[in-house]
N, C-alpha and C positions, 0 to 999 in steps of 0.2 A: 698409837695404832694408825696404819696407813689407813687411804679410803680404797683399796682396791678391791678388784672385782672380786667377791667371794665362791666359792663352787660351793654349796650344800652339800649335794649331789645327784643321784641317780632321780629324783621326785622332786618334787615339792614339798615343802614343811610349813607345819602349821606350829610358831612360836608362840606359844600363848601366857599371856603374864597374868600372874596375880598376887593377889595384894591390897590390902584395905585403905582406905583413905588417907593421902599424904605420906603413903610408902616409900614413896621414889620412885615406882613404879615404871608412870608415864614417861618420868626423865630418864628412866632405863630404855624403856620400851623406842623411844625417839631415839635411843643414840645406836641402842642394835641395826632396828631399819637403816639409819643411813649410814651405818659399817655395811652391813649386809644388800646393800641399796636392793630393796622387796619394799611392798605398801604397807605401811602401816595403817592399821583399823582400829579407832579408839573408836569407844562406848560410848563415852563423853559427849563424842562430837554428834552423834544421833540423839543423847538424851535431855541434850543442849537447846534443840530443835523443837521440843514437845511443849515448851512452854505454853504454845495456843490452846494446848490442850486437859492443861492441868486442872482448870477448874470444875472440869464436868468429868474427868477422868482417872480412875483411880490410881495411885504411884506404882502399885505391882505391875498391873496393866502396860504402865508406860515404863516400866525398867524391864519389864516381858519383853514389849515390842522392840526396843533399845536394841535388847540382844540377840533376838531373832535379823535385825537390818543387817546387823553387823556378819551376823553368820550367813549372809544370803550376798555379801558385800564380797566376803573372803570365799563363800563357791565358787566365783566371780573368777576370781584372782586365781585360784587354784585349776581350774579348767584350763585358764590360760598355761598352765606349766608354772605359775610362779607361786613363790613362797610369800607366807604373810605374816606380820607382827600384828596381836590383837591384844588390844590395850583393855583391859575390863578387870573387874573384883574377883571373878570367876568363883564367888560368894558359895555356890550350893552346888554340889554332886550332878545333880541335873545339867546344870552348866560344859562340864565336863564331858556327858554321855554325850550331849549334845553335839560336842568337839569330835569324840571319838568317834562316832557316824558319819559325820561331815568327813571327817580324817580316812575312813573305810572307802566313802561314796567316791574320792575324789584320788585315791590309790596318794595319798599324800602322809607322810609321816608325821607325830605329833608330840611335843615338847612342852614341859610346865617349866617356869620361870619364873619364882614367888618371892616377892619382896617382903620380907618380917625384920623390921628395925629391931634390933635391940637394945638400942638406945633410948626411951622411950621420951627424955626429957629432950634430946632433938629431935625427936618424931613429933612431938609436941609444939615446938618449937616452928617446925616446917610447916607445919598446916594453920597454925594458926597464921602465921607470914603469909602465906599465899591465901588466906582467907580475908585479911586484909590487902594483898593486891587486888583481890577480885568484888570490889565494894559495886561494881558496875550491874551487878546482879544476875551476871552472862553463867556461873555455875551457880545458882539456886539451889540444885537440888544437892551439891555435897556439901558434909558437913565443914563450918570452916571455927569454929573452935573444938576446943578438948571434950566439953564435955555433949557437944553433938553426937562425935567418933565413939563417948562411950555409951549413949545413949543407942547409936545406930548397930554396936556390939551388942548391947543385951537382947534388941532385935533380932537378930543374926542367932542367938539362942546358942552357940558351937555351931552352927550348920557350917559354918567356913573351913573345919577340920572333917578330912574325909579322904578315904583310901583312896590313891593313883591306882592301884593295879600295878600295869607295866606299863603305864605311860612312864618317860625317864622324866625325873622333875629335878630341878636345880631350887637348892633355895639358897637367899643372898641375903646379908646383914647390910642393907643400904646404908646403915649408918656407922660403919667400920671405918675407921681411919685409912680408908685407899682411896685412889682420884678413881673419878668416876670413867677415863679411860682404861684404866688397871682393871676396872670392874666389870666392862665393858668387853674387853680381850679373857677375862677368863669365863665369861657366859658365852664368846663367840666357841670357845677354847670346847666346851659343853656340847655347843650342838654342833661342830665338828666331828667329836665322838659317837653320837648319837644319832646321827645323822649321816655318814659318811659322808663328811666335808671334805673337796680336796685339796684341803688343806685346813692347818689349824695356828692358832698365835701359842706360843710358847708359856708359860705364866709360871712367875716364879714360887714354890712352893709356899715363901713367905705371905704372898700375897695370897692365896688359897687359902693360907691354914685362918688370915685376920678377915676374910669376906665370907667365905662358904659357910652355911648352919648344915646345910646337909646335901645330899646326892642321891635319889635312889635310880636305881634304872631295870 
């Protein structure tokens, strides 16, 4: 896929990904932005920040505040006319309403973008890798073995499964045997449809039928 200038369209769009820990997520979310060149807003990068604040402060508290920066980051961007990628678990319903307001307040359009591996023994696989790159102790707060992510699941209680409405949501097997430009071009291919892009990448059914788990819109 080339880098060129993409059209959305008539507004601005609010890309918003989700997806639980060592998804692919991020590595999706980083390569849409810079097809789409719009800011990308990770979660991360705010909840990365809060260290000073962890020991007198509760975790909710500081994954609260996390997400609210983020959402005051992308009003920002969206004022401006432009479209944003927002990197986060988009974990609880709330999350979402959240989104859809922002999306109403700002006459901006709004898209789900959910990474669920179903590979699980490379999802396993990948987070624990990157749990050992990051020995530096710079992501603290996420889990970086297997039995963290199921620990931080039972937490999560199912709150992470919850009806879109009419938000269109794309969901993607990150761990499908396609390169991750193939994967790439058929999530641009998504908010082209959905968005009234003008224009879209082509993608071959083959590769849809081994990436996509579902589509609703």
């Amino acid at each position: 896929m080339n880098q060129e200038q993409f059209t959305i369209g008539q507004g601005p769009v609010i890309i918003a990904m989700k997806g639980h820990p060592g998804s692919g997520k991020s590595t999706l979310a980083q390569s849409i932005a810079r097809v789409l060149r719009c800011p990308l807003i990770d979660k991360d990068d705010v909840r990365d920040s809060t260290s000073p604040l962890e020991p007198s402060t509760p975790d909710r508290l500081l994954n609260a505040l996390s997400y609210d920066v983020i959402w005051q980051i992308a009003s920002t961007q969206l004022r401006l006319g432009l479209s944003v990628v927002l990197d986060s678990p988009l974990s609880r319903r709330s999350h979402l309403d959240s989104l859809r307001r922002l999306a109403a307040s700002s006459a901006a359009s709004l898209l789900v973008v959910e990474c669920r591996p179903r590979d699980h023994s490379e999802w396993r696989r990948r987070l624990e890798r990157r749990g050992l790159g990051e020995s530096d102790g710079s992501s603290w707060h996420k889990p970086s073995t297997w039995q963290d992510l199921e620990r931080l699941l039972e937490e999560y209680d199912g709150c992470t499964n919850y009806e879109f409405g009419d938000v269109p949501r794309m969901v993607v097997d990150t761990t499908a045997p396609v390169g991750l430009g193939e994967m790439v071009a058929a999530v641009v291919e998504f908010i082209a449809a959905h968005a009234g892009g003008g224009h879209s990448h082509k993608v071959s059914n083959e590769v849809s039928t081994r990436m996509y788990i579902g589509c609703n819109s």
